[in-house]
N, CA and C of each residue as an Amber inpcrd file, in Angstrom:
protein
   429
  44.3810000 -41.3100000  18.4210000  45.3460000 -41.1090000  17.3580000
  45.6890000 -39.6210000  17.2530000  46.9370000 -39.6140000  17.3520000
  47.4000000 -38.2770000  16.7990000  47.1020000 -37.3270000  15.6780000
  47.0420000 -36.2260000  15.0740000  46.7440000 -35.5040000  14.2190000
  48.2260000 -34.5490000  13.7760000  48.7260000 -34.1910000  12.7620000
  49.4610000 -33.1930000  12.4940000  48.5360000 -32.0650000  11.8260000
  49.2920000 -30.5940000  12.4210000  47.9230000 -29.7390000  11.9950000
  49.3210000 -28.5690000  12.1340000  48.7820000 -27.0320000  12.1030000
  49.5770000 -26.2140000  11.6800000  49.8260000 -25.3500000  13.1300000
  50.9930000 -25.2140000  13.3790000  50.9840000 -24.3480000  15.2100000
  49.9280000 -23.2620000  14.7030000  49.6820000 -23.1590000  16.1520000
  48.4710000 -22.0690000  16.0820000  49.0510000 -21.5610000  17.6070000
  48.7260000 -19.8920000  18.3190000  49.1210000 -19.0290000  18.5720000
  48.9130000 -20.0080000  20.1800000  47.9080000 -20.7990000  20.5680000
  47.5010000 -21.2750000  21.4870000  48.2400000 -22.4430000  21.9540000
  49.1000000 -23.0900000  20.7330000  49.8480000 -24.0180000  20.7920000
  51.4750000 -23.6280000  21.7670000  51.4520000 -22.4060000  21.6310000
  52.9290000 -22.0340000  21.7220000  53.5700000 -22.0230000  23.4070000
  52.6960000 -21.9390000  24.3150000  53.1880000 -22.6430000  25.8260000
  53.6110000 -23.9300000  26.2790000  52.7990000 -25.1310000  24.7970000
  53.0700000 -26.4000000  24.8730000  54.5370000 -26.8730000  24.0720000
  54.7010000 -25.7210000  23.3240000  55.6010000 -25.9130000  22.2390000
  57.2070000 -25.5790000  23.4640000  57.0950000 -24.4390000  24.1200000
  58.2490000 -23.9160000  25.0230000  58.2180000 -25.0050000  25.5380000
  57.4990000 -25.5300000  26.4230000  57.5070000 -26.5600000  27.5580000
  58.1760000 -27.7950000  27.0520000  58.2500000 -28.4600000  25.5270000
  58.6270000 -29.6690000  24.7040000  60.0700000 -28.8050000  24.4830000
  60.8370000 -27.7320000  24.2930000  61.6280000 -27.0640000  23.7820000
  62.4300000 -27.2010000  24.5690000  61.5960000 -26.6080000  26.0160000
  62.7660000 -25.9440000  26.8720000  63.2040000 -27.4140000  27.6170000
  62.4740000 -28.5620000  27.9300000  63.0220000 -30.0880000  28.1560000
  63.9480000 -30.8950000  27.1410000  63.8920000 -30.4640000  26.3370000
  64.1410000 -30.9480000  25.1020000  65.8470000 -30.6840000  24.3940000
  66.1130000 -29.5640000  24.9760000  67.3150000 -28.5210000  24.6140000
  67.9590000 -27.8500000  25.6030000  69.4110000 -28.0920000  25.9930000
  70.1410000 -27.1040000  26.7120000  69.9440000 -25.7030000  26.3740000
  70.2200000 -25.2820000  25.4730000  70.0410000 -23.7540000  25.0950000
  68.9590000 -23.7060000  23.9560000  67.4780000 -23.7260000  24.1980000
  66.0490000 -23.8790000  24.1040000  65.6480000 -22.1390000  23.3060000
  65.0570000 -21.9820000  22.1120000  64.6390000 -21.3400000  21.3200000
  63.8250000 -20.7670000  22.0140000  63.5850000 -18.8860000  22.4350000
  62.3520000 -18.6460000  23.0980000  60.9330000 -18.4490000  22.2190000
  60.0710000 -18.1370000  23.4230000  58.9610000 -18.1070000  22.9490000
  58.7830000 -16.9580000  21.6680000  59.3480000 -15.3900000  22.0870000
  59.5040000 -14.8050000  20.6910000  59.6710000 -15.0430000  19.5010000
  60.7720000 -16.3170000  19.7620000  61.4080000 -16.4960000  18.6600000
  60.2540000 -17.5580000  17.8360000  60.2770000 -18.6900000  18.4640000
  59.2160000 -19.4360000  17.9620000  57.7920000 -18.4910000  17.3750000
  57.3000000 -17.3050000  17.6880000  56.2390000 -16.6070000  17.5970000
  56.6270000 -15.8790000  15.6350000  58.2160000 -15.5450000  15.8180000
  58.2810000 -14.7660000  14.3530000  58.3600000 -16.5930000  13.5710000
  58.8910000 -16.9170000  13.8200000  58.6860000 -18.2230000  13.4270000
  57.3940000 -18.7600000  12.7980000  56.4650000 -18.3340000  13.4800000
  55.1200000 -18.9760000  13.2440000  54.1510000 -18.0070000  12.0550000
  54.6540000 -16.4890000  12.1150000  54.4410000 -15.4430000  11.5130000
  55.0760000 -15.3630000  10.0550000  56.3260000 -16.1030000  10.0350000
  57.2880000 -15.8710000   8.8870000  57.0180000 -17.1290000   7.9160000
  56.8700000 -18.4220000   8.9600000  57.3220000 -19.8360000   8.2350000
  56.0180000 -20.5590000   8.5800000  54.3360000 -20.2310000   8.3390000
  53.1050000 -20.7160000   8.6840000  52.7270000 -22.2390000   8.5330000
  53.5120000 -22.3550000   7.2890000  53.1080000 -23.4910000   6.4510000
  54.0600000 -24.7540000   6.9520000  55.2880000 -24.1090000   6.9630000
  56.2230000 -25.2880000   7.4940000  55.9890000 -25.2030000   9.2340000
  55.6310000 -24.9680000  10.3130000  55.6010000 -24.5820000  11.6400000
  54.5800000 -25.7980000  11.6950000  54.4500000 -26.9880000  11.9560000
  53.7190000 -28.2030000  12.4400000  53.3820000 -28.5650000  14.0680000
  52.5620000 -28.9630000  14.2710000  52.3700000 -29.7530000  15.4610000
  51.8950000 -31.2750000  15.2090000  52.3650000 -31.9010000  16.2550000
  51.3610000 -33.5580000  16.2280000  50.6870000 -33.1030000  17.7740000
  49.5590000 -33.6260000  17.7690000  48.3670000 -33.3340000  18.8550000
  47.3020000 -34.3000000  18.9720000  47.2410000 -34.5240000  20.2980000
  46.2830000 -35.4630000  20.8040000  45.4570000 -34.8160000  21.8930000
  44.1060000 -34.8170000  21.5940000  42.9650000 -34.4720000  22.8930000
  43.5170000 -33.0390000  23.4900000  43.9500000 -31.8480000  22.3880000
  44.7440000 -30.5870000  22.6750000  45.9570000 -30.6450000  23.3140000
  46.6650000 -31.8710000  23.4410000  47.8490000 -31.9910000  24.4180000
  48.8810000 -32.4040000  23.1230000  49.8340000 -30.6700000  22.5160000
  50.5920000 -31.1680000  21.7500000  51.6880000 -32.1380000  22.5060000
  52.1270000 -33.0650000  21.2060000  53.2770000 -34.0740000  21.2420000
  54.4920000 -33.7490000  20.8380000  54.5750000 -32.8510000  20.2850000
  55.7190000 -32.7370000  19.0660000  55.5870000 -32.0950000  18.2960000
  56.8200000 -31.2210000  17.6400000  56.8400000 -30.0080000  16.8850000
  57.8110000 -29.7610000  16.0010000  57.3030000 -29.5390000  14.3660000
  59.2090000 -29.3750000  13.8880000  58.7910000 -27.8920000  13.0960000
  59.9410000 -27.0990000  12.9370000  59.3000000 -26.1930000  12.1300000
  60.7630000 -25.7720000  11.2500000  60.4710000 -25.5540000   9.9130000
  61.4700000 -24.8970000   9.0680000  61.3220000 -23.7210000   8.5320000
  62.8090000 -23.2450000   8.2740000  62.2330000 -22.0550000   7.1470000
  62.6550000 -22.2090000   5.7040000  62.3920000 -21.6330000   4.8660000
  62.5690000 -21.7060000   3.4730000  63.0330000 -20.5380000   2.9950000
  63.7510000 -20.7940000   1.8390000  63.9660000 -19.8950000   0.8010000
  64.4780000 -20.4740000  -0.5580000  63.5820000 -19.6810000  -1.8330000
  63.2480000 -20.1510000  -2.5860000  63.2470000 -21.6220000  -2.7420000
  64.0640000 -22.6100000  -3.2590000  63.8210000 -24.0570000  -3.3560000
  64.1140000 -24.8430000  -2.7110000  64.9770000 -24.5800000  -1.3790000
  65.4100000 -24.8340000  -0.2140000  64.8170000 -24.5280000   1.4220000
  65.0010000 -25.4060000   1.6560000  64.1660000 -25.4670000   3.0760000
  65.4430000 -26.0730000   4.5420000  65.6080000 -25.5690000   5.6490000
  66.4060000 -25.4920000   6.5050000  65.5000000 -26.3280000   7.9590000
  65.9750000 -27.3230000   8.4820000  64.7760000 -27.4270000   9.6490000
  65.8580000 -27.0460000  10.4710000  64.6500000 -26.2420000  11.2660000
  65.3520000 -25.2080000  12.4070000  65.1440000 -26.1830000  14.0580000
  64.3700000 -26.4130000  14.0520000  63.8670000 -27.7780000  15.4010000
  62.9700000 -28.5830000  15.4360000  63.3680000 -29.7220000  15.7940000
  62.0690000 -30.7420000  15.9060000  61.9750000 -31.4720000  17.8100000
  60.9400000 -31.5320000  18.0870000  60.9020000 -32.0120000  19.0520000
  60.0190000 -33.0120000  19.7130000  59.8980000 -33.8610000  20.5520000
  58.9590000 -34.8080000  20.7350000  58.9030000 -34.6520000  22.6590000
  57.8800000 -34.7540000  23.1510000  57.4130000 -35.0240000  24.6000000
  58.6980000 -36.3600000  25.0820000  58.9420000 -36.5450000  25.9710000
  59.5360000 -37.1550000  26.7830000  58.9500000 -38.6950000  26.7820000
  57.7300000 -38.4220000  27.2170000  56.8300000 -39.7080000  27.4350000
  56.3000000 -39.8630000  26.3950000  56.4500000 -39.2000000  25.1390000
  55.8970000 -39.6090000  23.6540000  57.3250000 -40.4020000  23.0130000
  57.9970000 -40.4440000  23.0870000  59.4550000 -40.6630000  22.0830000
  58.8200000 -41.7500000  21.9630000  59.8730000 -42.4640000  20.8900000
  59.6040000 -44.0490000  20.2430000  58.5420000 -44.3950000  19.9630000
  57.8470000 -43.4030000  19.5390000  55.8730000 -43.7250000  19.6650000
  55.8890000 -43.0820000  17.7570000  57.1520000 -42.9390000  16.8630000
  56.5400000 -42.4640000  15.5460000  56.1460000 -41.0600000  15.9210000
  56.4410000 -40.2620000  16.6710000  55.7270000 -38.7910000  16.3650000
  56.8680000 -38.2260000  15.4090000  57.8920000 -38.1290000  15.7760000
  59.2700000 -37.3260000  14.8670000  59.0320000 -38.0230000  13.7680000
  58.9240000 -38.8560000  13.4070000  59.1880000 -39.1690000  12.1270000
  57.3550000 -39.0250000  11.3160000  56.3580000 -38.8090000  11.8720000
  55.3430000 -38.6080000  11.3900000  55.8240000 -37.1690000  11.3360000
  55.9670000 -36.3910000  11.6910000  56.1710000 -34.7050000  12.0470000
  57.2200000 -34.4170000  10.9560000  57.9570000 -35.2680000  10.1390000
  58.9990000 -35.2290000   9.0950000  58.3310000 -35.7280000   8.2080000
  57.5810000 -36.6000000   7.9500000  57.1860000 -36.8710000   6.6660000
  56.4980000 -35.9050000   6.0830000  55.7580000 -35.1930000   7.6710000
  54.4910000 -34.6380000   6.6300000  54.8290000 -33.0220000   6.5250000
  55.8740000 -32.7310000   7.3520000  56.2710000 -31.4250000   7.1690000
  57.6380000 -31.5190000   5.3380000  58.0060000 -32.9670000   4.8190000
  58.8760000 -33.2400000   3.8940000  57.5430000 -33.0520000   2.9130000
  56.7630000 -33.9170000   3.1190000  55.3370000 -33.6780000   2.1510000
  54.8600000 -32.1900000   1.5640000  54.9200000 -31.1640000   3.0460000
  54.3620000 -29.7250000   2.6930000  55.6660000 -29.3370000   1.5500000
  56.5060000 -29.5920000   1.7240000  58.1880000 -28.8250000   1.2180000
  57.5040000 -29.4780000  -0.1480000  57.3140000 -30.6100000  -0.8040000
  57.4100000 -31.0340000  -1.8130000  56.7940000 -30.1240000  -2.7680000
  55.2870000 -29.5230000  -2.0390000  54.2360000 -28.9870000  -2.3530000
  54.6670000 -27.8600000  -2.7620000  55.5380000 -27.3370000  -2.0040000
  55.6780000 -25.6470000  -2.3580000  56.8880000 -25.7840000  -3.4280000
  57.3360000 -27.0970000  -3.3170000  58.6070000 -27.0700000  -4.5810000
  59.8210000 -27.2990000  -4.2920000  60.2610000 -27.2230000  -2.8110000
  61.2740000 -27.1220000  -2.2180000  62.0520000 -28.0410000  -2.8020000
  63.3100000 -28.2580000  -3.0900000  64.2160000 -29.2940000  -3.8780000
  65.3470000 -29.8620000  -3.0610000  65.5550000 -29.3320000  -2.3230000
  66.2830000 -29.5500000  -0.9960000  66.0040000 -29.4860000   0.2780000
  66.5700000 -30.0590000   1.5820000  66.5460000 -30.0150000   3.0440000
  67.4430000 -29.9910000   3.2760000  67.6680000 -29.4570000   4.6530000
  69.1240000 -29.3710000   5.3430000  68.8070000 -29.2900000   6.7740000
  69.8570000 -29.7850000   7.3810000  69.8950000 -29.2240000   8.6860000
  71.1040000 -29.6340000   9.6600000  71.1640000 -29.0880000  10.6790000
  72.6260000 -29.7620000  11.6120000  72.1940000 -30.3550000  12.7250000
  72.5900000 -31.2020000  13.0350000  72.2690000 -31.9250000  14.6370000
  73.3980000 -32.4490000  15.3800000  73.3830000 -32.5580000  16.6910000
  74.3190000 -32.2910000  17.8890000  75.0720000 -33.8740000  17.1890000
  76.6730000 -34.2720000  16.7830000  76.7500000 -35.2640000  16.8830000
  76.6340000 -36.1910000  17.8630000  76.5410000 -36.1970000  18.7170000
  76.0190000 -37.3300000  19.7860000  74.5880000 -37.3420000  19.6360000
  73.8140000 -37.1200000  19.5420000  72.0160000 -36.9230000  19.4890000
  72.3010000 -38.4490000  18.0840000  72.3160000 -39.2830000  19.0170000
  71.9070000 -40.6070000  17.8420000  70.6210000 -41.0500000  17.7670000
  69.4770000 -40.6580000  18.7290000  68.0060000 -40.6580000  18.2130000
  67.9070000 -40.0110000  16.9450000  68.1920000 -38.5110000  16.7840000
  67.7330000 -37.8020000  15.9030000  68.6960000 -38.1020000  14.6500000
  70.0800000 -38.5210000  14.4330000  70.2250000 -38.5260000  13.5300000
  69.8690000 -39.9650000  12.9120000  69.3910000 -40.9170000  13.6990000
  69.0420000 -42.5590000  13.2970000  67.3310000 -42.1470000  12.3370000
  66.6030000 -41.0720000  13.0630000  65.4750000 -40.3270000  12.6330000
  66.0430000 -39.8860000  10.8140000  66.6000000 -39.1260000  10.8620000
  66.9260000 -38.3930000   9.8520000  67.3100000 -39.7330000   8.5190000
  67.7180000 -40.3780000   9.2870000  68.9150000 -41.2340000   8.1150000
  67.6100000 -42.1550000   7.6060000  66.8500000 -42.6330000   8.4760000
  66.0770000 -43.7050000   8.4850000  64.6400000 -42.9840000   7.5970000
  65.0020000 -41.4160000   7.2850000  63.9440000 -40.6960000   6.3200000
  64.7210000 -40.0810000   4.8030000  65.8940000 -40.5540000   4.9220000
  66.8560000 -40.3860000   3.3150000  67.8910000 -39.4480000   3.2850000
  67.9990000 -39.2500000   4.6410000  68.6190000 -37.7530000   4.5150000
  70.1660000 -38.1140000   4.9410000  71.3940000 -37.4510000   3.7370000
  72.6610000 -37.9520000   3.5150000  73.5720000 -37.1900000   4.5330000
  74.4220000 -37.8950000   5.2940000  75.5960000 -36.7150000   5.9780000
  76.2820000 -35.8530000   5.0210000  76.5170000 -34.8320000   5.5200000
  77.0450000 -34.3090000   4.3800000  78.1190000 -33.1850000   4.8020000
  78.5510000 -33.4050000   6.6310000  79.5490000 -32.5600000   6.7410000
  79.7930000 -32.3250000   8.0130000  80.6140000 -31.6690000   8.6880000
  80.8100000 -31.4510000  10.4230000  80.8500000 -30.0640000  10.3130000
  80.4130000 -29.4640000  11.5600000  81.0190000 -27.6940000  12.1130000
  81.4270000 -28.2090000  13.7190000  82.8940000 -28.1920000  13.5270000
  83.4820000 -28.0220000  14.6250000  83.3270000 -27.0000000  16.1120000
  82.7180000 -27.6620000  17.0980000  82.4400000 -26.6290000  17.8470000
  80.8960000 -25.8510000  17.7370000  80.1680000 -26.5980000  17.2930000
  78.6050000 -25.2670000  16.8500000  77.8950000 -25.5240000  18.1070000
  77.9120000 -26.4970000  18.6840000  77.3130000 -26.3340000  19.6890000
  78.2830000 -26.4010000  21.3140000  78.8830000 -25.6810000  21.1550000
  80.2500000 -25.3090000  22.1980000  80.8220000 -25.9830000  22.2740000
  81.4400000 -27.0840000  23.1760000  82.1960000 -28.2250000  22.9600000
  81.9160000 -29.5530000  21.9000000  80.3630000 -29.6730000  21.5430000
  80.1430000 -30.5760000  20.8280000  79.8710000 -29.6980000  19.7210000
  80.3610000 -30.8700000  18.3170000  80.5820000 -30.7890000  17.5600000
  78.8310000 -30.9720000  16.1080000  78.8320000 -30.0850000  15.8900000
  77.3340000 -30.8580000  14.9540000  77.6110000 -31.3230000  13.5220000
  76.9530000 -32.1630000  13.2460000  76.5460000 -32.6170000  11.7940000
  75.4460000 -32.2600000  10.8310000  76.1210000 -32.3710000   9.4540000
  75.1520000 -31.5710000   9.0320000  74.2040000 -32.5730000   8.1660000
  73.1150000 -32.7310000   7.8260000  72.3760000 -33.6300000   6.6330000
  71.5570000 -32.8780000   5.5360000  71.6560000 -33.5520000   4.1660000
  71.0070000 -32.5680000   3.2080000  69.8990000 -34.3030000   2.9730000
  68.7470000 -33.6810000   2.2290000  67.8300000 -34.4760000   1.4210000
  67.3190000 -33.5530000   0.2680000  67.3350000 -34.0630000  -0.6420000
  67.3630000 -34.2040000  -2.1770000  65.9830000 -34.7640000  -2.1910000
  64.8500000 -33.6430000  -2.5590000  64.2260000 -33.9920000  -2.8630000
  62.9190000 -33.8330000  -4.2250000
């Protein structure tokens, strides 16, 4: 059984490797690193036998919270990790107070937004062009 636990500095080669498969234009390792420095609490892993699965991490400000990426292994999908990796990173947000979520996703990516919808979270808008020719959507949750 899987575990969700908090990235840790050792995690972060497994985290590129799920990123950089995961994403045409893939978040680097720096970046993920201030990430982990800035946003501790929201920065999650799911992990089995040290072999992370999946990763979402947000940032916050004051009562609002933004998810910046979530990702799942290839040979993990459809196995409940994204949506375990959302509940419990929606759980931490509750904790600190957060009153809102947001975020944008590629409109074609119908895994992730069937993910999102299927956890409460409302469309709530388009940006034409954000991800160069494709177009993203945006979702808020009220929480």
């Amino acid at each position: 059984m899987a575990s969700i636990t908090r990235f840790k500095p050792q995690h972060l080669g497994q985290v590129c490797e799920i990123e950089n498969s995961s994403f045409s234009e893939p978040f680097s390792a720096d970046y993920f690193e201030q990430l982990a420095e800035k946003y501790p609490e929201t920065f999650l892993i799911s992990e089995k036998e040290s072999r992370v699965l999946g990763y979402i991490v947000a940032e916050t400000y004051r009562n609002k919270a933004h998810i910046l990426s979530i990702a799942v292994r290839d040979d993990c999908r459809r196995k409940r990790i994204g949506s375990g990796l959302l509940d419990a990173l929606i759980e931490r947000l509750r904790l600190k107070e957060v009153k809102e979520v947001f975020l944008e996703v590629r409109e074609s990516n119908v895994a992730a937004r069937s993910l999102y919808e299927k956890a409460g979270f409302k469309l709530s808008g388009r940006i034409k062009g954000y991800y160069g020719k494709d177009d993203a959507v945006l979702y808020h949750l009220k929480l």
